[in-house]
C-alpha positions as a printed Julia matrix, in Angstrom:
337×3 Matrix{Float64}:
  14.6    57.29    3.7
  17.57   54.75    3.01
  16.43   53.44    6.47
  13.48   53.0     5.21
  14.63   51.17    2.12
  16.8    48.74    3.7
  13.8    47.36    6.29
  11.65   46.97    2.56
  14.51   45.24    1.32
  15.02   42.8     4.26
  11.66   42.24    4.66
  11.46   40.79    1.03
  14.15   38.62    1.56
  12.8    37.43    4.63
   9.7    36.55    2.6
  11.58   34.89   -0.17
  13.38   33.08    2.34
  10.11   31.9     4.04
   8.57   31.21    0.63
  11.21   28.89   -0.83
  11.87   26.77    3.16
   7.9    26.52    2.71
   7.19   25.85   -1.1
  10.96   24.89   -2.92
  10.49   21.24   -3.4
  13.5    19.11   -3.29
  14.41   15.76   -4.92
  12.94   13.71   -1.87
  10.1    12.51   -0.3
   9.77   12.44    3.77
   7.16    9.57    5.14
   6.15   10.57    8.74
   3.35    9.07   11.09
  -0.37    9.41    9.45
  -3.44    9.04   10.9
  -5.84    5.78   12.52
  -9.02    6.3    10.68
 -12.42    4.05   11.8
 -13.68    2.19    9.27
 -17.38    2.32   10.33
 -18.13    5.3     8.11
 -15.64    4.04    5.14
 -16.9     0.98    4.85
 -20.87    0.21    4.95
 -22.08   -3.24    3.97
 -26.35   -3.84    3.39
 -28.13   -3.78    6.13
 -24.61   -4.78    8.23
 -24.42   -5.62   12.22
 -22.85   -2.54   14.19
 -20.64   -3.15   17.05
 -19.02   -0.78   19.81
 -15.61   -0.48   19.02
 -14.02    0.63   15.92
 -11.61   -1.25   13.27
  -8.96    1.4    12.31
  -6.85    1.64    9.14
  -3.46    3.19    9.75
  -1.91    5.51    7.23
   1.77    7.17    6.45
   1.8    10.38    5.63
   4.5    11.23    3.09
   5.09   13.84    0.08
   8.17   15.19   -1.6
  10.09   16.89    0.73
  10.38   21.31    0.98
  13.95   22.19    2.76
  11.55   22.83    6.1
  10.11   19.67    5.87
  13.26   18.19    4.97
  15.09   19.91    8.01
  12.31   19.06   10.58
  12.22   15.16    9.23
  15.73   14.92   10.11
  15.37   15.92   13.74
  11.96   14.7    14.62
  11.61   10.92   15.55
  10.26    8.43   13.01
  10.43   10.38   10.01
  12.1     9.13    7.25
  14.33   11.08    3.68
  14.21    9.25    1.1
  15.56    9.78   -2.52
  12.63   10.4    -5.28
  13.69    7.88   -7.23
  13.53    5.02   -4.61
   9.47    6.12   -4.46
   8.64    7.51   -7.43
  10.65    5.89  -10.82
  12.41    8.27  -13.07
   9.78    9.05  -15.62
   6.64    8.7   -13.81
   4.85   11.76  -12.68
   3.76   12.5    -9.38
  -0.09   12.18  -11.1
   0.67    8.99  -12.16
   2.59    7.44   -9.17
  -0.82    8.98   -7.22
  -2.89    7.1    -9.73
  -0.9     3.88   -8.81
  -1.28    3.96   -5.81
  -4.82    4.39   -6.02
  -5.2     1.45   -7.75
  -3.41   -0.58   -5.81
  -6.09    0.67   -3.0
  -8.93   -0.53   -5.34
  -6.77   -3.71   -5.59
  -6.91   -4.21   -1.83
 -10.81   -3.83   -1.26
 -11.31   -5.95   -3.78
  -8.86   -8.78   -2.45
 -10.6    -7.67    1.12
 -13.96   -8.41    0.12
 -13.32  -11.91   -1.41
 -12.16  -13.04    1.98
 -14.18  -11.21    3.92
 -16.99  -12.85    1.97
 -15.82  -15.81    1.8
 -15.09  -16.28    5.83
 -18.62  -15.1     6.72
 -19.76  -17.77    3.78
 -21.47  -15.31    1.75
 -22.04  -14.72   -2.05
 -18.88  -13.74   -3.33
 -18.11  -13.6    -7.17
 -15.31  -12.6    -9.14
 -14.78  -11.52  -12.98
 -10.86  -11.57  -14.32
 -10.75   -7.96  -16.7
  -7.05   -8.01  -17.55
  -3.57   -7.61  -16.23
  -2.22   -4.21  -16.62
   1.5    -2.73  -16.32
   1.13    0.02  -13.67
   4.8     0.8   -14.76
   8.83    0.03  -15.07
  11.42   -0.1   -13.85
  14.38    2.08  -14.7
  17.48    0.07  -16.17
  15.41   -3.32  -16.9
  14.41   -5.16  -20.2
  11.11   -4.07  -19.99
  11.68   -0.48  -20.08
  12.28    0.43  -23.69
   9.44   -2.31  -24.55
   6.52   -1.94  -22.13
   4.51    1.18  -20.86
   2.33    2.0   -18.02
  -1.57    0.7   -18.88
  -0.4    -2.21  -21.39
  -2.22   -4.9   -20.87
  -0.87   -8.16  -20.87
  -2.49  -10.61  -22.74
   0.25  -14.15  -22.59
   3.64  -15.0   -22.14
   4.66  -17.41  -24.15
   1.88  -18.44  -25.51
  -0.2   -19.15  -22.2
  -2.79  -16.57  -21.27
  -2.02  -14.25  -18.58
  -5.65  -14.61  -16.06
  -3.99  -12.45  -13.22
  -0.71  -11.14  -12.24
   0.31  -14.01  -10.63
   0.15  -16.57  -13.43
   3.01  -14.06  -15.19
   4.97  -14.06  -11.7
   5.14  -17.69  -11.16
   5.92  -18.37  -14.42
   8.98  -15.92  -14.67
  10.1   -17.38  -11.29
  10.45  -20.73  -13.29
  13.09  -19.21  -15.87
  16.95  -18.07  -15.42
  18.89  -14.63  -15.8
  19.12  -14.27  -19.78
  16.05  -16.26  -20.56
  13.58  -14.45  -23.4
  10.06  -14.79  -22.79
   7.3   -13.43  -25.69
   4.89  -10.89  -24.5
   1.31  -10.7   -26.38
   0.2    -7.23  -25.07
  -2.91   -4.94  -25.99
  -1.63   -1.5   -26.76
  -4.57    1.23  -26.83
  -6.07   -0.98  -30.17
  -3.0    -2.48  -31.81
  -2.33   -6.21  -30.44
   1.86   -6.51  -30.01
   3.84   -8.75  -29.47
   7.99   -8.06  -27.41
  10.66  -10.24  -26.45
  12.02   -9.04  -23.28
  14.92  -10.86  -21.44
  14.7   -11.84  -17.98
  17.33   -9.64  -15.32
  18.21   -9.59  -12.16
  16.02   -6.61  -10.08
  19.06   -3.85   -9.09
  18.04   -3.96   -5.14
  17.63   -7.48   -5.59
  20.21   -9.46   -7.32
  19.05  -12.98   -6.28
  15.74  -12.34   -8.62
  15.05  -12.29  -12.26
  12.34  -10.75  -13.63
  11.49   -8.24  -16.6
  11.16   -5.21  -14.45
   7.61   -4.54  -14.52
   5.02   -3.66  -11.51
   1.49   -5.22  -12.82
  -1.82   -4.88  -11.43
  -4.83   -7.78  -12.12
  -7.97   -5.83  -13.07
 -11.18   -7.66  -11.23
 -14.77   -6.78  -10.84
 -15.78   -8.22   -7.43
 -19.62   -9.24   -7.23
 -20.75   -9.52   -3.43
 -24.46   -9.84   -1.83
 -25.24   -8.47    0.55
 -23.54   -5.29   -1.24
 -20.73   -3.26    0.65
 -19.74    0.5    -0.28
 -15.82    1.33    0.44
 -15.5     5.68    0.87
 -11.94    6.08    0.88
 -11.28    9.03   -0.6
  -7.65    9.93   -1.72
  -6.01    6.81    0.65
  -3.55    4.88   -1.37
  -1.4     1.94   -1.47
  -2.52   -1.61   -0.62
  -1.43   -1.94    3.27
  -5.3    -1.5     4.62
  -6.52   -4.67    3.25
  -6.01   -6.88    6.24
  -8.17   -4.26    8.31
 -10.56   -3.92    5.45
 -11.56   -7.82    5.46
 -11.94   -7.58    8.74
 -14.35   -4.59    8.88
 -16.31   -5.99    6.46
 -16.46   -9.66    8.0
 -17.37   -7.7    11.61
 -20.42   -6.29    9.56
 -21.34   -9.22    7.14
 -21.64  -11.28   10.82
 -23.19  -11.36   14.34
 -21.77  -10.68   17.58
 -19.21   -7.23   17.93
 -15.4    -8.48   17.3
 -14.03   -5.42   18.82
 -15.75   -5.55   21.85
 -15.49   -2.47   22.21
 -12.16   -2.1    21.74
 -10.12   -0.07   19.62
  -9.18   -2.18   16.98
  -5.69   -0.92   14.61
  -4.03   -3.08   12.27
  -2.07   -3.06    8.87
  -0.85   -5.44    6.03
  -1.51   -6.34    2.32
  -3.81   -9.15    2.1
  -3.38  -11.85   -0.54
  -7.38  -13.42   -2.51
  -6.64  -16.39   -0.38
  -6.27  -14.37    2.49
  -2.08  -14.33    3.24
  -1.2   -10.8     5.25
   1.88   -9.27    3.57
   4.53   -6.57    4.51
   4.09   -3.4     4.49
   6.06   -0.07    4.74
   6.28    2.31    7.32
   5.01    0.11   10.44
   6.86    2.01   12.9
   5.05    5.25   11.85
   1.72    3.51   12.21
   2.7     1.95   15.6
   2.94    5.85   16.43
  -0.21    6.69   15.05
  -2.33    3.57   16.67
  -1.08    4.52   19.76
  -1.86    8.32   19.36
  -5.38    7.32   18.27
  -5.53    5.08   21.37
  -5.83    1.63   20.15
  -5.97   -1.21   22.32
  -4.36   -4.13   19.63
  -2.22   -3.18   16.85
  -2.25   -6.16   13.81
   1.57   -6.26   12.29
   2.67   -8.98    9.44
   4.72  -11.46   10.97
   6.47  -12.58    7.45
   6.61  -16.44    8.85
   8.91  -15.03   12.26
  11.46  -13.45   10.04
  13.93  -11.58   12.39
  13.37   -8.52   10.57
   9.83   -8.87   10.07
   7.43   -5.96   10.45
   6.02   -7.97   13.66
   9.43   -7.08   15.24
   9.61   -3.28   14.06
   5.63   -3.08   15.49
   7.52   -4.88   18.34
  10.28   -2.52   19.37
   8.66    0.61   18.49
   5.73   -0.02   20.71
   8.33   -0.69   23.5
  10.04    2.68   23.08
   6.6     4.25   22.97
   6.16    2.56   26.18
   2.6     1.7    25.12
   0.24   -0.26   26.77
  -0.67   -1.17   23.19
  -0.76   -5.08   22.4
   1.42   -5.56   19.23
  -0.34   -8.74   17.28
   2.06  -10.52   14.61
  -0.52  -12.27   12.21
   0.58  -14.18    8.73
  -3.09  -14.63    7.84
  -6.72  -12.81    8.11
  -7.51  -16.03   10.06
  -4.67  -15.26   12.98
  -6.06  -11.87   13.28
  -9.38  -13.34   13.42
  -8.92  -16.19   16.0
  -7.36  -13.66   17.99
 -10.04  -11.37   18.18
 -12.38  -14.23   18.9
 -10.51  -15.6    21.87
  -9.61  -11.8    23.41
């Protein structure tokens, strides 16, 4: 009988044991490689050309962290710990930092399409619907003024058209400065004067401590549906543009290749940085790709290029690592290959 009792016992330890190394979730997130989806049956433009290869987006996967997760990130090759709060600010939910990065997903079609559109010199229009404060930033001026879906109507007087016109006109100012914020509140119309600070991880800028996201309507002919479910964050756009330009135009730019790629693409079509490039190197290469797109950041030694770069050489890929600064590198190169 007390044989009996003590297997019971120790078998619902060993289940509480299993249950919190499986379920307990600690104060970090773990980014690992993703997967290289096609974007053929994500992206479908009106009556578009097809072609034989396949443009691929590359994700990260990444979540916060149980201790088996945790453990198994810290042997296992290119997986990263991080700290919650260097993702996910104190204060936001993991609903909302989801939403966020939804939105910046939106952002990134929507930047996609303009270039796309305009490269394959098609109808391309776009409507300005607000800048918005996705949220801020712990320990800045603007958090004890500003929240998370404010929208910002003009700084100092001159109307705020997209996120940029805010950014280049902070850039202008100096550590101390006050600048007057007209902002649209739910229905009340408000007006805060924030200082200007310098950002914590980066002391050489100033800023208020906001992250803001420019709310467009993009009108295109022919039209173009983008199905991409729960995928977040902006670092598809380059490989969006391109998807959609392969469609909107004649001849196959894969040639029938496996096409992989990765970077945040500017309206006027500039590639930016992204995070997690070495864990998308690994998942191009898993997937099989042939070229692998990678933001060169102007030849920066650091630059993501380089990361792409190395990691592809440890991989010992046959892979061809690309660096590209602008949707036009990554499309000369796939015109000349």
């Amino acid at each position: 009988m007390k044989g009996n009792k003590r297997i019971i016992i120790t078998g619902v330890i060993a289940i509480l044991i299993v249950a919190f190394l499986g379920a307990y979730r600690l104060p970090y997130y773990v980014y690992k490689p993703g997967t290289a989806d096609a974007l053929d049956p994500i992206v479908e433009v009106d009556n578009g050309y097809k072609s034989e290869g396949d443009m691929h987006l590359v994700t990260v996967r990444g979540g916060q962290a149980t201790p088996l997760q945790w453990l198994i990130a810290k042997i296992r090759p290119y997986q990263e710990i991080y700290p919650i709060e260097q993702i996910r600010p104190e204060g936001i939910s993991e609903e909302e930092y989801f939403h966020a990065q939804l939105r910046m997903m939106e952002s990134s079609q929507e930047a996609a399409k303009v270039v796309a559109y305009k490269a394959a010199d098609k109808q391309v229009n776009i409507n300005y619907e607000g800048v918005y404060v996705v949220n801020t930033l712990k320990g800045m001026p603007a958090e004890k003024q500003l929240k998370g879906g404010d929208q910002i109507l003009k700084i100092d007087g001159n109307k705020i058209k997209e996120s940029a016109d805010l950014i280049q006109y902070v850039e202008k100012l100096k550590k101390g400065d006050t600048v007057s914020l007209t902002i649209k509140r739910k229905d009340k119309t408000l007006t805060k004067d924030v200082k200007l600070a310098p950002f914590p991880n980066e002391p050489d800028r100033i800023g208020v401590g906001i992250s803001l996201v420019t709310d467009r309507s993009i009108d295109v002919k022919p039209k173009v549906k983008v199905k991409s479910g729960e995928i977040g964050g902006p670092s598809a756009g380059l490989m969006f543009s391109l998807e959609m330009y392969d469609q909107l135009t004649k001849g196959d730019l894969t040639q029938g290749k496996q096409i992989c790629g990765t970077g945040e693409i500017t309206y006027d079509g500039q590639v930016g940085k992204i995070g997690g490039i070495d864990k998308k190197v690994v998942a191009a290469n898993k997937e099989g790709c042939s070229v692998f797109f990678a933001p060169n950041e102007e030849g920066r030694e650091d630059s993501n290029y380089q990361v792409a770069k190395t990691t592809a050489k440890d991989l010992h890929t046959d892979m061809k690592v690309v660096p590209v600064d602008t949707f036009n590198d990554a499309l000369t190169y796939l015109k000349k290959m």
